[in-house]
C-alpha positions as CSV (number, residue, x, y, z in Angstrom):
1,X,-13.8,-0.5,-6.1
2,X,-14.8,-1.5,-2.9
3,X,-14.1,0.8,0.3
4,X,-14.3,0.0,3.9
5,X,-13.8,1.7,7.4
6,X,-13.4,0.0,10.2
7,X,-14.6,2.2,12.2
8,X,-13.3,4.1,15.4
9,X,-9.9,3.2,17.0
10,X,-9.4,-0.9,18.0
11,X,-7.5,-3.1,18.9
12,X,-4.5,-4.2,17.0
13,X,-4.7,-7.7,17.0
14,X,-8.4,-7.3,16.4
15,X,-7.9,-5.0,13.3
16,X,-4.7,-7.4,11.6
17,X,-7.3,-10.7,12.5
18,X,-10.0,-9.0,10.0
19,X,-7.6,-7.2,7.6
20,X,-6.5,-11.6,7.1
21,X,-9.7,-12.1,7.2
22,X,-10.9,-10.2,4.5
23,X,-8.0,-10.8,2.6
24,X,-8.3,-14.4,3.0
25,X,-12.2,-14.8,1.7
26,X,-13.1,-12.2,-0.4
27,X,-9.7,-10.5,-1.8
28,X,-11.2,-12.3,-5.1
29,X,-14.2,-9.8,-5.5
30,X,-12.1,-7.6,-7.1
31,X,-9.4,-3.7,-5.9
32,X,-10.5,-3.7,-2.4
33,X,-9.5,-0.5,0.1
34,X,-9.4,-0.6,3.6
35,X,-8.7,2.1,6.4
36,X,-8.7,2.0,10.1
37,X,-7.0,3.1,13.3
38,X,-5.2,0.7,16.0
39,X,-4.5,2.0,19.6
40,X,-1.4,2.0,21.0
41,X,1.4,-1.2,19.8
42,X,4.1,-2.1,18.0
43,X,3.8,-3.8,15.0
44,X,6.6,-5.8,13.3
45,X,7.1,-7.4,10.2
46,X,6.9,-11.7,9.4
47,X,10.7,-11.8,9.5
48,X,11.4,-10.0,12.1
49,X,12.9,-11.1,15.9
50,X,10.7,-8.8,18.1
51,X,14.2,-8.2,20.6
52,X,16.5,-7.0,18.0
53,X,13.5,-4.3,17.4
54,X,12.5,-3.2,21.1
55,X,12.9,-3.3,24.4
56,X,10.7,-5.5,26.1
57,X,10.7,-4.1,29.2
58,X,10.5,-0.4,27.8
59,X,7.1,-2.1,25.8
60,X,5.7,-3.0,29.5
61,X,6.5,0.4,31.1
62,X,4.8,2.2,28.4
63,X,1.7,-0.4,28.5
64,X,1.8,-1.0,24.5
65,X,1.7,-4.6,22.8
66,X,3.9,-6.2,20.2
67,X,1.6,-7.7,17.6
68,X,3.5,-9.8,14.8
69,X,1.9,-9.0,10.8
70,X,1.8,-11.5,8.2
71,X,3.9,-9.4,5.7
72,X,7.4,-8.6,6.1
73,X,9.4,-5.0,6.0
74,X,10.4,-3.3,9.4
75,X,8.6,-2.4,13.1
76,X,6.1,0.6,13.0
77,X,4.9,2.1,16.0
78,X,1.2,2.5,16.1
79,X,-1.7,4.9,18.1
80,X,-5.0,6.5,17.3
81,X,-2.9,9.5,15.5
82,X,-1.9,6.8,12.4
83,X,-3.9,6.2,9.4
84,X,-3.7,2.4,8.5
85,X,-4.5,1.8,4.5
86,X,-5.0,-1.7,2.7
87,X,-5.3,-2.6,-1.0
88,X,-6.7,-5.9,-2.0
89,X,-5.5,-6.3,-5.8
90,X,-6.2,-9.4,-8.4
91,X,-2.8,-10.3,-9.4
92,X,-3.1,-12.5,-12.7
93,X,0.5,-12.1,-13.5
94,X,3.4,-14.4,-12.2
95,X,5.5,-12.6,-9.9
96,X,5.2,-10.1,-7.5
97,X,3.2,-6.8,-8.8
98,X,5.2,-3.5,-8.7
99,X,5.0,-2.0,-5.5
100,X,5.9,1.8,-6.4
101,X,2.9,1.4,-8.9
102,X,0.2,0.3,-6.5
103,X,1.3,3.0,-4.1
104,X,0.7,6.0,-6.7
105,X,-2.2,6.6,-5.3
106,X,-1.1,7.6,-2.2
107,X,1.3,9.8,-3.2
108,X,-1.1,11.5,-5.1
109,X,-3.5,11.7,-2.3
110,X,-0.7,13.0,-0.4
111,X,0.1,15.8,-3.4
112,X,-3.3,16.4,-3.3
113,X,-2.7,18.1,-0.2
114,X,-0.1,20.0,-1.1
115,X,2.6,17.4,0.6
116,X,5.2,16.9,-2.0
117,X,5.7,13.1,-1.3
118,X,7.8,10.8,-3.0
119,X,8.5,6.5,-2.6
120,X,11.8,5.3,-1.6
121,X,13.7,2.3,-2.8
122,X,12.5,0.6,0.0
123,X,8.7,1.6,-0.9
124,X,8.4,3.7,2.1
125,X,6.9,7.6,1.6
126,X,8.6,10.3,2.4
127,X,8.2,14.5,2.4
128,X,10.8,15.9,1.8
129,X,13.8,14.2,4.2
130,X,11.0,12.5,6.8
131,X,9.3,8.8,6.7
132,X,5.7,9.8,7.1
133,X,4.7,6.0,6.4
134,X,5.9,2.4,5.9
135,X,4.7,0.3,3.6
136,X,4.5,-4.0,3.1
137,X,3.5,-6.6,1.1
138,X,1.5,-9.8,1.2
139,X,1.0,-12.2,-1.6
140,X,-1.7,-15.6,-1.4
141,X,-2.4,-17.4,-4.5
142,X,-3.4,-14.7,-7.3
143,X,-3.9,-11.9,-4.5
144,X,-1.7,-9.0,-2.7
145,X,-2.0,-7.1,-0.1
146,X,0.1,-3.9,0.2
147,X,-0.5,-2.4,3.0
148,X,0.9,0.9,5.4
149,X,0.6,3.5,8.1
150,X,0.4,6.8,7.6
151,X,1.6,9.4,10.7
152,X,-1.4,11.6,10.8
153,X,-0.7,12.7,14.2
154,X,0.8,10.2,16.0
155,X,3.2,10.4,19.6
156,X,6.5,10.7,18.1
157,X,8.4,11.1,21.4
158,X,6.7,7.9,22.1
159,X,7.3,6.3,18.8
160,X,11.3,7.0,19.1
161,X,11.5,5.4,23.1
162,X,9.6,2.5,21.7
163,X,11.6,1.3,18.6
164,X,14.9,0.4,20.3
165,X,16.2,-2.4,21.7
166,X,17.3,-3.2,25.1
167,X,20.9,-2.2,24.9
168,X,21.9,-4.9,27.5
169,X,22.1,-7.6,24.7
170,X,24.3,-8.2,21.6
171,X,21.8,-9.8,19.2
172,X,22.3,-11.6,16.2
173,X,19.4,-13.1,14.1
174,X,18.4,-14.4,10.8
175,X,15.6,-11.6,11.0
176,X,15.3,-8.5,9.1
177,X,16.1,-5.7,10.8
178,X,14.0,-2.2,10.6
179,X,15.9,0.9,8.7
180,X,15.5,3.7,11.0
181,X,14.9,7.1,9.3
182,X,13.9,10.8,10.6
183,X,10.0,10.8,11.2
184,X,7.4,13.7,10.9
185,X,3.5,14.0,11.3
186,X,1.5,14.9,7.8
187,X,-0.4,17.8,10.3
188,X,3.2,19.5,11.4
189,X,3.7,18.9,7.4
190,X,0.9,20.6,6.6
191,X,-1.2,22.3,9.9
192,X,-4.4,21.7,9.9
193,X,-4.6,18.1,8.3
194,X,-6.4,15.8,9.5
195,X,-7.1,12.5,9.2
196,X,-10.5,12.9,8.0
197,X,-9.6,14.9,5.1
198,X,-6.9,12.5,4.4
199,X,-8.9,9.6,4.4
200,X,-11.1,11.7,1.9
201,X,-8.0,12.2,-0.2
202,X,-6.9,8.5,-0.4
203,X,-10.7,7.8,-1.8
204,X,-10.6,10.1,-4.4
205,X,-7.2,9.0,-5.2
206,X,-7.9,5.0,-5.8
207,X,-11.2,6.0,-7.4
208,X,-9.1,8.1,-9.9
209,X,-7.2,4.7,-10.9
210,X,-9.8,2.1,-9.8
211,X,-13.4,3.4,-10.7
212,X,-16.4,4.7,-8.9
213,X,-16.0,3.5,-4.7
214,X,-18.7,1.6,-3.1
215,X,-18.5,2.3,0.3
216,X,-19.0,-0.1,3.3
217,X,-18.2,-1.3,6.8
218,X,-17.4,-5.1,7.9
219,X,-20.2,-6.9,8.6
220,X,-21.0,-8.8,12.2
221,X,-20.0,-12.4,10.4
222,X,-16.7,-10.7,9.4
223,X,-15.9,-9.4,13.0
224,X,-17.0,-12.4,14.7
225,X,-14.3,-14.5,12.1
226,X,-11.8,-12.0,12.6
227,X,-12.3,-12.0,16.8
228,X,-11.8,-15.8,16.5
229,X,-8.7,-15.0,14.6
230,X,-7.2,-12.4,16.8
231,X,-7.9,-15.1,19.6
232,X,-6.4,-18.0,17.7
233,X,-3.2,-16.0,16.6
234,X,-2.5,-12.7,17.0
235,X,-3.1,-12.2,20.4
236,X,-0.8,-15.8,21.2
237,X,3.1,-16.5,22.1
238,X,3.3,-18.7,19.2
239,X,2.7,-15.9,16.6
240,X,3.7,-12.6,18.0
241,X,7.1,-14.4,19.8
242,X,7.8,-18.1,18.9
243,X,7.2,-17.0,15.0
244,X,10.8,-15.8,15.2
245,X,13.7,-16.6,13.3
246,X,16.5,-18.4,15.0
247,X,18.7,-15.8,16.9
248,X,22.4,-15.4,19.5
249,X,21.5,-13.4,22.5
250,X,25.1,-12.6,24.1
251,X,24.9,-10.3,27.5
252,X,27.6,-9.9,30.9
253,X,28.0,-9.0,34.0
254,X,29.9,-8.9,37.2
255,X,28.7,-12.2,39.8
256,X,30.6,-12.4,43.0
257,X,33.4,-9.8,41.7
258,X,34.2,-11.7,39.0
259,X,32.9,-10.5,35.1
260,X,30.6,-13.4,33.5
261,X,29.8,-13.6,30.3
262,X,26.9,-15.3,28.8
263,X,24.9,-16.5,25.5
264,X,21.7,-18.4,24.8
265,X,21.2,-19.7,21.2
266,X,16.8,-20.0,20.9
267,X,15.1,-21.2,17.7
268,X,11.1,-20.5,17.0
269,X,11.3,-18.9,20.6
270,X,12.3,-21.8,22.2
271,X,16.3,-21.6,23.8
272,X,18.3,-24.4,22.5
273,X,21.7,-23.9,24.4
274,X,23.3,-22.1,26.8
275,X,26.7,-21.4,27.7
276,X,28.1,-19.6,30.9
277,X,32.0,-17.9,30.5
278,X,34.1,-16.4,33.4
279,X,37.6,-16.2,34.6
280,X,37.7,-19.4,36.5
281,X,36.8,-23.1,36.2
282,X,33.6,-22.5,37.9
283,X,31.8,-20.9,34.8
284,X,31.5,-24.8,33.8
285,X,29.6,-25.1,37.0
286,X,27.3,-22.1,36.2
287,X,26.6,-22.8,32.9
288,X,25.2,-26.3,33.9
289,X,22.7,-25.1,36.0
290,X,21.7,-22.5,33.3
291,X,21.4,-25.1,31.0
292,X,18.9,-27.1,33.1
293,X,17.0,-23.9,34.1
294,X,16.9,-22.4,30.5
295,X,16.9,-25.8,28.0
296,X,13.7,-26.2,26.2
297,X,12.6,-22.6,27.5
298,X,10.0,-20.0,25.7
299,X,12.3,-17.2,24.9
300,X,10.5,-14.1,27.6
301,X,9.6,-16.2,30.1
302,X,12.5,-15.9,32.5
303,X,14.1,-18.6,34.7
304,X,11.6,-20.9,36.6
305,X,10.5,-19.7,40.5
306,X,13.3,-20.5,43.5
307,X,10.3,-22.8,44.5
308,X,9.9,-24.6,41.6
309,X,14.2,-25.3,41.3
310,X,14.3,-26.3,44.7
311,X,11.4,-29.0,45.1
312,X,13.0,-30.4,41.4
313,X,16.3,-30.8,42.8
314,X,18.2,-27.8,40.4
315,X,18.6,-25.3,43.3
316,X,20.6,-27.7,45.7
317,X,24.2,-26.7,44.5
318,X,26.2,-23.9,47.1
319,X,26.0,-20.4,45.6
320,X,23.0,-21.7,42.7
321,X,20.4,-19.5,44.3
322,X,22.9,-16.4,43.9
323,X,23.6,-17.1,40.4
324,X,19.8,-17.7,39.6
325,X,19.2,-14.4,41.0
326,X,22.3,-13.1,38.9
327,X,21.1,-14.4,35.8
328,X,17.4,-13.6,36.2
329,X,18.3,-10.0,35.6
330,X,20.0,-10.4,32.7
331,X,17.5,-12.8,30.7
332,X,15.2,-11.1,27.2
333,X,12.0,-9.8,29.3
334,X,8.2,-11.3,28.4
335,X,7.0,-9.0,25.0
336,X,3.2,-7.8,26.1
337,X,0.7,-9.1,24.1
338,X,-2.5,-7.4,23.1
């Protein structure tokens, strides 16, 4: 079995460009085990609507990127006190390979430690009542990846104000929405761990099942693929925010003493249509100039400048300018992107 370390904390995008990377071209060699550490982000699944998971504006305040995976399962919050693991497995049979089985190791790495761990029904590890990792899956051709992250040490006050949604929006989605469950760190588990001894443990673990390690770092034609990668997709709109499914956002307020309702319907990050509800036959007027300021928009990119509206004509109308202001407040907020 082959091992490799990445190496010292680095960037998220950068880290998910070279675990696809080395999935994509060389998954075939044969069991494969990586380990590395991302700084600070928040990492969500294929399927998942990046809104529905965090607040965007929270994300900005607390300067940590959203970064979109290729598998599915739920958001994970990441920093320099998680453990990332990958295995790269053959997989000659049709269907997708048991996910409890591949992820024996761990546990027993974990048991190793004296941790009693156990998987869920959901494949996630627990001790005792806490989540102490997530896990996914990706399958290509005759290949998987299953892949997690393991709280070492990790900022848990930090984790817990960055998985939740802005709570100004109803939000419905075709997306599949994170279960939330009661964390812990594997060193409050067990003082003194850390996440050199478990990286120690995990190695022994997969050798015990997979044969003598070989162990190895990426090479420089790897990283410069895989920073060509993280340029090309995981560090883009398209991918970490237009990759998701279609979605309702629904939100109100009070403009001019008078409660306003609105809802804009997007698809692949782009918003399809708008619509504008009050107490009065004016919300017909309102939701027209929405409609021309938000149709065809990138979902996080707001309401075009005052500056803009006015030289294209769709700022002209008495009272627009109030209710541009209005409804710039109330719009989804840009995600960050590493």
């Amino acid at each position: 079995m082959r091992y490799l370390d990445f190496g010292s904390a680095n960037s998220p995008a950068l880290n998910l460009a070279l675990e696809e990377h080395l999935f994509s071209g060389r998954a075939a060699d044969g069991a494969m085990l990586l380990c590395y550490v991302n700084t600070g982000a928040v990492v969500i699944g294929r399927n998942q609507l990046p809104w529905a998971e965090v607040s965007a504006g929270r994300l900005a305040r607390e300067k940590l990127p959203l970064v979109r995976r290729v598998s599915g399962g739920g958001a994970v919050y990441h920093d320099p006190g998680n453990l990332n693991f990958s295995l790269f497995l053959k997989s000659a049979a049709a269907g997708r390979p048991d996910a409890a089985t591949i992820l024996q190791p761990v546990i027993a790495a974990l048991r190793s430690l004296g941790l009693p761990a156990r998987l869920s029904e959901r494949h996630a590890v627990f001790v005792d009542r806490y989540k102490v990792s997530g896990t996914a899956q990706y399958m290509a051709a005759d290949k998987i990846m299953t892949h997690g992250t393991l709280l070492v040490d990790a900022d848990l006050d930090r984790l817990d104000r960055c998985l939740e949604p802005d709570p100004a929006f109803r939000i419905t989605s075709r997306g599949r929405p994170s279960v939330r469950s009661p964390v812990a760190n594997l060193a409050r588990l067990r003082p003194g761990l850390t996440r050199v001894a478990l990286v120690r443990a995990l190695r022994q673990a997969f050798a015990d099942v997979y044969g003598p390690i070989t162990r190895g770092s990426p090479c420089s034609k790897d990283l410069a693929a895989a920073r060509r990668l993280a340029a090309a997709k995981y560090r883009t709109w398209r991918w970490n925010s237009g990759r998701s499914p279609a979605c309702t956002f629904e939100g109100e307020g009070e403009f001019e003493g008078r409660a306003y309702r609105f809802r804009l319907h997007a698809a692949r990050g782009v918003i399809r249509t708008v619509e504008v509800g009050g107490p009065d036959g004016r919300a017909s007027r309102w939701q027209r100039w929405a409609a021309k300021w938000l149709k065809g928009r990138r979902l996080g990119t707001g309401l075009p400048d005052v500056d803009q509206l006015v030289v294209a004509g769709l700022l002209e109308e008495p009272g627009a300018g109030a209710f541009h202001r209005w409804l710039k407040d109330r719009l989804p907020a840009a995600l960050p992107l590493p």
